[in-house]
PDB file with one MODEL, atoms N, CA, C and O in Angstrom:
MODEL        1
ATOM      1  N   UNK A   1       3.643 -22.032   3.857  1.00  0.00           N
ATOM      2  CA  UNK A   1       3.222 -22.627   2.622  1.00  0.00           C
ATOM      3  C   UNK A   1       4.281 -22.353   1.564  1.00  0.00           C
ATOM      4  O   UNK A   1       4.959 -21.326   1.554  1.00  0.00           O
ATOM      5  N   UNK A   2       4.389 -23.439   0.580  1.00  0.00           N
ATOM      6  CA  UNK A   2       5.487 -23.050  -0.390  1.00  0.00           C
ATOM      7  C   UNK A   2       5.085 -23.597  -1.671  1.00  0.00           C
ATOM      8  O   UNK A   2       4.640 -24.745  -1.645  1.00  0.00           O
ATOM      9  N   UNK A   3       5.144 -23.093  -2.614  1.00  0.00           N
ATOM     10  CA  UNK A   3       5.152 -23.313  -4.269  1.00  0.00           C
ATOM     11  C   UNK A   3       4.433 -22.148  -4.911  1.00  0.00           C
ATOM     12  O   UNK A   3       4.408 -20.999  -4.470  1.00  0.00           O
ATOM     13  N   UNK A   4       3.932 -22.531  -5.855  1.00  0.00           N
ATOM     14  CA  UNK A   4       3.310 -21.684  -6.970  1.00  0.00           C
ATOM     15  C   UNK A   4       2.133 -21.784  -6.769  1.00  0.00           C
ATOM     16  O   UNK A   4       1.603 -22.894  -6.734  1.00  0.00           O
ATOM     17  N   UNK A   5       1.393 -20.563  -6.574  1.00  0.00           N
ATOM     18  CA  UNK A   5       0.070 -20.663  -6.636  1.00  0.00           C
ATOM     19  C   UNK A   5      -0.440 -20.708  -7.947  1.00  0.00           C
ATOM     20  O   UNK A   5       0.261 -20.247  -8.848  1.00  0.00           O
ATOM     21  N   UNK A   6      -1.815 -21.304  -8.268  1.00  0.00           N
ATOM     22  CA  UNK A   6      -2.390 -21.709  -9.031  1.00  0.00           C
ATOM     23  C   UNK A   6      -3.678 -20.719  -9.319  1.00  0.00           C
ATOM     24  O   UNK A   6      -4.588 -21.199  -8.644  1.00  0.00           O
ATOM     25  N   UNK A   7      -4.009 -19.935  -9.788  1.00  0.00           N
ATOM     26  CA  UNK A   7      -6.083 -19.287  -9.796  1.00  0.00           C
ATOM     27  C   UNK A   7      -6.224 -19.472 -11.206  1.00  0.00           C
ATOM     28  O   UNK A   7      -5.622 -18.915 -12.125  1.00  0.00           O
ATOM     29  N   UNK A   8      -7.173 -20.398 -11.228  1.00  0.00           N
ATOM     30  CA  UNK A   8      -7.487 -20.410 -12.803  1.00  0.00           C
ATOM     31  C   UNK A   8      -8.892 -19.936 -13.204  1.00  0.00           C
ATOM     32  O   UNK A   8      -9.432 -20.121 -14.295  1.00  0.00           O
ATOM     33  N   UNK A   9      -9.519 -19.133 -11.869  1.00  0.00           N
ATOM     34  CA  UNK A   9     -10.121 -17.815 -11.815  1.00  0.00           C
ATOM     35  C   UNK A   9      -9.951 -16.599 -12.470  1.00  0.00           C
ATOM     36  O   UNK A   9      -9.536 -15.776 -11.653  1.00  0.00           O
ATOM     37  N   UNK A  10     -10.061 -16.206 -13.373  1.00  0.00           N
ATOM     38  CA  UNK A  10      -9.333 -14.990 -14.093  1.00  0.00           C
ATOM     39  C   UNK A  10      -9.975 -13.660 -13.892  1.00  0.00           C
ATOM     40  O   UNK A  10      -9.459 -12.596 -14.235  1.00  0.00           O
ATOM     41  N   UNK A  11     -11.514 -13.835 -13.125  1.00  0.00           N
ATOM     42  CA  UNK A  11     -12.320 -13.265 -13.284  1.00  0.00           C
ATOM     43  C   UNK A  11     -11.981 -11.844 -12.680  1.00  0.00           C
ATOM     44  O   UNK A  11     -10.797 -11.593 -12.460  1.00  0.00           O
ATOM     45  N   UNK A  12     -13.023 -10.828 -12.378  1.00  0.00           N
ATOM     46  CA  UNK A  12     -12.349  -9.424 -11.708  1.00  0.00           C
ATOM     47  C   UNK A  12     -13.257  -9.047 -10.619  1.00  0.00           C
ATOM     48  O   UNK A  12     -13.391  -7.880 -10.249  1.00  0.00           O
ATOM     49  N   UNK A  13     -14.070 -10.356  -9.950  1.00  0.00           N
ATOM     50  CA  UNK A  13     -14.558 -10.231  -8.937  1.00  0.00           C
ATOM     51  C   UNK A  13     -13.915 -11.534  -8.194  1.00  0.00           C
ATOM     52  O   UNK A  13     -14.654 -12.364  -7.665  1.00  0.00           O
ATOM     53  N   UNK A  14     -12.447 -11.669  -8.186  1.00  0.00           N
ATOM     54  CA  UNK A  14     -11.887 -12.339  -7.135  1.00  0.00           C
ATOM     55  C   UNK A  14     -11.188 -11.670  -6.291  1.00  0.00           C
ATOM     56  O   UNK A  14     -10.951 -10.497  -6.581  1.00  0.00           O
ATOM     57  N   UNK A  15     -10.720 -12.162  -5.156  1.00  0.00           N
ATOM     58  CA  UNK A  15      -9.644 -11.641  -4.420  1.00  0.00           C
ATOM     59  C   UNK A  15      -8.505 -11.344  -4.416  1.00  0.00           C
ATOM     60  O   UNK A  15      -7.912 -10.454  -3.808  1.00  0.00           O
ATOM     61  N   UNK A  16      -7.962 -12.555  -5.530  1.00  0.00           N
ATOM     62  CA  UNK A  16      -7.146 -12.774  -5.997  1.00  0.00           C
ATOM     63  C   UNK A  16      -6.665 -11.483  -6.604  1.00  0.00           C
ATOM     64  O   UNK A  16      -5.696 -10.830  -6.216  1.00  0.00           O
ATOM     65  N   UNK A  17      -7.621 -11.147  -7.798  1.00  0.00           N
ATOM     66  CA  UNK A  17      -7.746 -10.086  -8.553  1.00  0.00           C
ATOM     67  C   UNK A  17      -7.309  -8.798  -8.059  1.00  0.00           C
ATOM     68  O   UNK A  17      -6.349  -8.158  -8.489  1.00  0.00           O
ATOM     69  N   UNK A  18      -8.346  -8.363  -6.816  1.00  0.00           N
ATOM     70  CA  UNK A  18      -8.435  -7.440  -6.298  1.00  0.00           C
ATOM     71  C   UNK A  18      -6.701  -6.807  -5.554  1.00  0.00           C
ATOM     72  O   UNK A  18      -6.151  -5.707  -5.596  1.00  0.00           O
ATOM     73  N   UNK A  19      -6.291  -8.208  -4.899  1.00  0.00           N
ATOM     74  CA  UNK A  19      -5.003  -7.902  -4.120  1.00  0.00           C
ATOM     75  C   UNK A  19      -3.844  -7.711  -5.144  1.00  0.00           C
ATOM     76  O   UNK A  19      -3.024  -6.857  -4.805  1.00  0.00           O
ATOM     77  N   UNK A  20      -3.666  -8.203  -6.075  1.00  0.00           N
ATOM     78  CA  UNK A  20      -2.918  -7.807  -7.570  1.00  0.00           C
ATOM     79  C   UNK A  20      -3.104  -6.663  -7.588  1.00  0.00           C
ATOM     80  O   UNK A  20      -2.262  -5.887  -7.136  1.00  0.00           O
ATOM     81  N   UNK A  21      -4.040  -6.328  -8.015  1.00  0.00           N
ATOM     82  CA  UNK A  21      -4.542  -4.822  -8.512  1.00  0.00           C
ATOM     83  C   UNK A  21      -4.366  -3.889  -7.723  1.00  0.00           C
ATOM     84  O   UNK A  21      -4.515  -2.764  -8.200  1.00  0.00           O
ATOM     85  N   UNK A  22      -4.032  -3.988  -6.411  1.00  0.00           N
ATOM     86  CA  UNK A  22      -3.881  -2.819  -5.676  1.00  0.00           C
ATOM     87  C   UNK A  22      -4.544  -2.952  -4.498  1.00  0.00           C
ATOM     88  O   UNK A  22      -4.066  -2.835  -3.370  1.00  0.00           O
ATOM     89  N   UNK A  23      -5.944  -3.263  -4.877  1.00  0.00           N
ATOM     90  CA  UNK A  23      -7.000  -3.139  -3.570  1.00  0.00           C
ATOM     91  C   UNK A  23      -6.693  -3.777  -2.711  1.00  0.00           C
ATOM     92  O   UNK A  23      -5.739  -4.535  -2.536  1.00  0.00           O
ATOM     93  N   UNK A  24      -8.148  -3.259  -1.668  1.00  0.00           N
ATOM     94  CA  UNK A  24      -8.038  -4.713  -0.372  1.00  0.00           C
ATOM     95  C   UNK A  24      -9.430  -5.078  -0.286  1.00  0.00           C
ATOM     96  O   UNK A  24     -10.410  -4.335  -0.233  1.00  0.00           O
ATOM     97  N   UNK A  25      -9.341  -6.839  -0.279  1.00  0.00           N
ATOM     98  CA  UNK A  25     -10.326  -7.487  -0.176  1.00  0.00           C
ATOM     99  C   UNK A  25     -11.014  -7.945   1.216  1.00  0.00           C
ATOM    100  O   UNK A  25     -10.350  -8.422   2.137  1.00  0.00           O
ATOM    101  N   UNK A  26     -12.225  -7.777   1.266  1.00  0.00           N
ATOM    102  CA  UNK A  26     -12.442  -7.581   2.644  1.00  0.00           C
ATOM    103  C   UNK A  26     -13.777  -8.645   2.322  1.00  0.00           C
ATOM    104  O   UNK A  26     -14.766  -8.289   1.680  1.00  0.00           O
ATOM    105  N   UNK A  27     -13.584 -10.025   2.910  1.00  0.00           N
ATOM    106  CA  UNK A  27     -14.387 -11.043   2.734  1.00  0.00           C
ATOM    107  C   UNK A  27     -15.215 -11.261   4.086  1.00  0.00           C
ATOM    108  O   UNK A  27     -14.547 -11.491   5.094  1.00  0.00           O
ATOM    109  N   UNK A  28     -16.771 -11.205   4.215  1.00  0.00           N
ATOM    110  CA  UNK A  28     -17.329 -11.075   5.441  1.00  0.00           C
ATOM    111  C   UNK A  28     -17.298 -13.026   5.869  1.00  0.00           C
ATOM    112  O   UNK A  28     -17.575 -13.951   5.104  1.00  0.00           O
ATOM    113  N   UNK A  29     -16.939 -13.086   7.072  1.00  0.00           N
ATOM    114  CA  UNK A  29     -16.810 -14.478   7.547  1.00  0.00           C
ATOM    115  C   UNK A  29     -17.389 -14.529   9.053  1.00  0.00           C
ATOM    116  O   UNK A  29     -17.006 -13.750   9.926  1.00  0.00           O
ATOM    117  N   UNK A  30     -18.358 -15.537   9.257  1.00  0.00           N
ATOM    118  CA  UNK A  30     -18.915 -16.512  10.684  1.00  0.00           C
ATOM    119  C   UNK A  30     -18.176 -17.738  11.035  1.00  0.00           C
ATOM    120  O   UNK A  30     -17.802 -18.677  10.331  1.00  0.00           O
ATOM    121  N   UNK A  31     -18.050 -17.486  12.369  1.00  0.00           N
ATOM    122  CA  UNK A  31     -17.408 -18.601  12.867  1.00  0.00           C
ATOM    123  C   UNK A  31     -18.889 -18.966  14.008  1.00  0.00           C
ATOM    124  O   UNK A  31     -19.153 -18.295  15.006  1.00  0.00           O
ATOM    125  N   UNK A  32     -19.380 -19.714  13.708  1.00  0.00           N
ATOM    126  CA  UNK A  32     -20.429 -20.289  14.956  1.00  0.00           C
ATOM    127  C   UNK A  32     -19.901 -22.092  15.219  1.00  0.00           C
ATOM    128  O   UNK A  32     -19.965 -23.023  14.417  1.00  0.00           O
ATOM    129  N   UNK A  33     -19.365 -22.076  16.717  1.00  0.00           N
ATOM    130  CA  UNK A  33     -19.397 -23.866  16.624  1.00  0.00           C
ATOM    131  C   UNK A  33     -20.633 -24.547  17.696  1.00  0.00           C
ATOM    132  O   UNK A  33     -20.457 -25.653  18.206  1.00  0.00           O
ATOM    133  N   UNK A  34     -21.804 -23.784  17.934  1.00  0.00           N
ATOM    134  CA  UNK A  34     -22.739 -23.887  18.322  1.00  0.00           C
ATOM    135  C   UNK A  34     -22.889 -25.121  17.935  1.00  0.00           C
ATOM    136  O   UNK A  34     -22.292 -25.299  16.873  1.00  0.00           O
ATOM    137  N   UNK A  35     -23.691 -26.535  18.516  1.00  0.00           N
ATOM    138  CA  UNK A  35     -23.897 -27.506  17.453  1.00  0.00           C
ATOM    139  C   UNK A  35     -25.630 -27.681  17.701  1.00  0.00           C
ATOM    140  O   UNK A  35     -26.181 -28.403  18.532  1.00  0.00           O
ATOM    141  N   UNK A  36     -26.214 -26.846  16.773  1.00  0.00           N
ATOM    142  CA  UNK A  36     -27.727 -26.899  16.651  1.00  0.00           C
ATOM    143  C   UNK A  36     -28.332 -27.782  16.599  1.00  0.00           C
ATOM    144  O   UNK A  36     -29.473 -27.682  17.050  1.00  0.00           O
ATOM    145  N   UNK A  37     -27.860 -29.196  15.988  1.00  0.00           N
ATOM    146  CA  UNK A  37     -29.166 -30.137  16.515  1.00  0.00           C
ATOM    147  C   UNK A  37     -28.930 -30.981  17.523  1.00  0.00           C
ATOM    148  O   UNK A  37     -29.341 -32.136  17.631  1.00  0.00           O
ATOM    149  N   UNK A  38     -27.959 -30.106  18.580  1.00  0.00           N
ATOM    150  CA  UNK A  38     -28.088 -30.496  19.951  1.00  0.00           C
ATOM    151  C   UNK A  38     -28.971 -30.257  20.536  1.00  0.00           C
ATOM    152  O   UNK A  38     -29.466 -31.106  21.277  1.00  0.00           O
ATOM    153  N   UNK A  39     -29.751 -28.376  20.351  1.00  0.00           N
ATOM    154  CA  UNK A  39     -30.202 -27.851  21.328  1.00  0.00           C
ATOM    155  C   UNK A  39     -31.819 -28.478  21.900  1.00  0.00           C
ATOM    156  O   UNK A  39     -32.122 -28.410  23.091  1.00  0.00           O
ATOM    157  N   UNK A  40     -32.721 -29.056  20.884  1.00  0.00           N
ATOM    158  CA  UNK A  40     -33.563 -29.941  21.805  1.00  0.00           C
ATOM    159  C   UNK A  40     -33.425 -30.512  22.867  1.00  0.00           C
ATOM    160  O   UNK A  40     -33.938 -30.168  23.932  1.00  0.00           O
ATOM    161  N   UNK A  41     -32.529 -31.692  22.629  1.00  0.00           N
ATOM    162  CA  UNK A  41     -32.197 -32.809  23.352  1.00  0.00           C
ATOM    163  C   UNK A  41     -31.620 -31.699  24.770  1.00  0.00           C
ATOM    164  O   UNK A  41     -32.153 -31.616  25.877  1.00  0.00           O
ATOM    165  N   UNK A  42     -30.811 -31.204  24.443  1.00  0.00           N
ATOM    166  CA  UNK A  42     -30.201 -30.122  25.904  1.00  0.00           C
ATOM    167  C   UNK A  42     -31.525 -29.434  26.538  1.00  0.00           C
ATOM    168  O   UNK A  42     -31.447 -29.343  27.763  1.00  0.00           O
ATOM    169  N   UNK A  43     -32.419 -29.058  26.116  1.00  0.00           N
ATOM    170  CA  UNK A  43     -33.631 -28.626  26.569  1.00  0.00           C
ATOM    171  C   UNK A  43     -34.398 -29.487  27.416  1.00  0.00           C
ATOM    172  O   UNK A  43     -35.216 -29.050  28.226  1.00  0.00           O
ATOM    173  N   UNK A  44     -34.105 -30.937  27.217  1.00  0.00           N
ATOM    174  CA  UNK A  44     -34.804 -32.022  27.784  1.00  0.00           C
ATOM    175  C   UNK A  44     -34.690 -32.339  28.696  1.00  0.00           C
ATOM    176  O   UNK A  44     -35.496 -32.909  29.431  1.00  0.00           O
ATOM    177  N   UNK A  45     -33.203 -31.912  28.935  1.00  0.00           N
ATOM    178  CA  UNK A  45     -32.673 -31.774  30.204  1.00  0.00           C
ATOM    179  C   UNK A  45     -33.000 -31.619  31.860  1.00  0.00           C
ATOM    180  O   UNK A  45     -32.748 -30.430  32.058  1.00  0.00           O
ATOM    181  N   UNK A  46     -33.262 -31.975  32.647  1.00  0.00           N
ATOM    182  CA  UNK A  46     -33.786 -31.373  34.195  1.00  0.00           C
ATOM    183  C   UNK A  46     -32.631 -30.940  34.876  1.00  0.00           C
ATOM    184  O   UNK A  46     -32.082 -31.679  35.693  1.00  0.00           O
ATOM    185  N   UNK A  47     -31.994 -29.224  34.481  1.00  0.00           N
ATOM    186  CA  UNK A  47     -31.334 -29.097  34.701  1.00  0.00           C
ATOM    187  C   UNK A  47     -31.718 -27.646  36.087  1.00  0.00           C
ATOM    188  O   UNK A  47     -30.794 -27.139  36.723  1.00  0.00           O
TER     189      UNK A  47
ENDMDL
END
């Protein structure tokens, strides 16, 4: 990636913030690619 980043976030509960300042930001993240309103129809199944 290349240019200038932009945060026009100023706030002091960003990440942004936090990694400036010193800290480390530790953001909780899910990855599910389950696709849920499959699972009926897969149930219907005669498998």
């Amino acid at each position: 990636m290349t240019g200038k980043f932009s945060n026009p976030d100023q706030g002091h509960d960003t990440d942004e913030w936090a990694l400036r300042n010193g800290y480390v930001s530790v953001v909780p993240t899910q990855y599910d690619l389950t696709a849920h309103h499959a699972i009926s129809t897969l149930n219907q199944w005669n498998l």
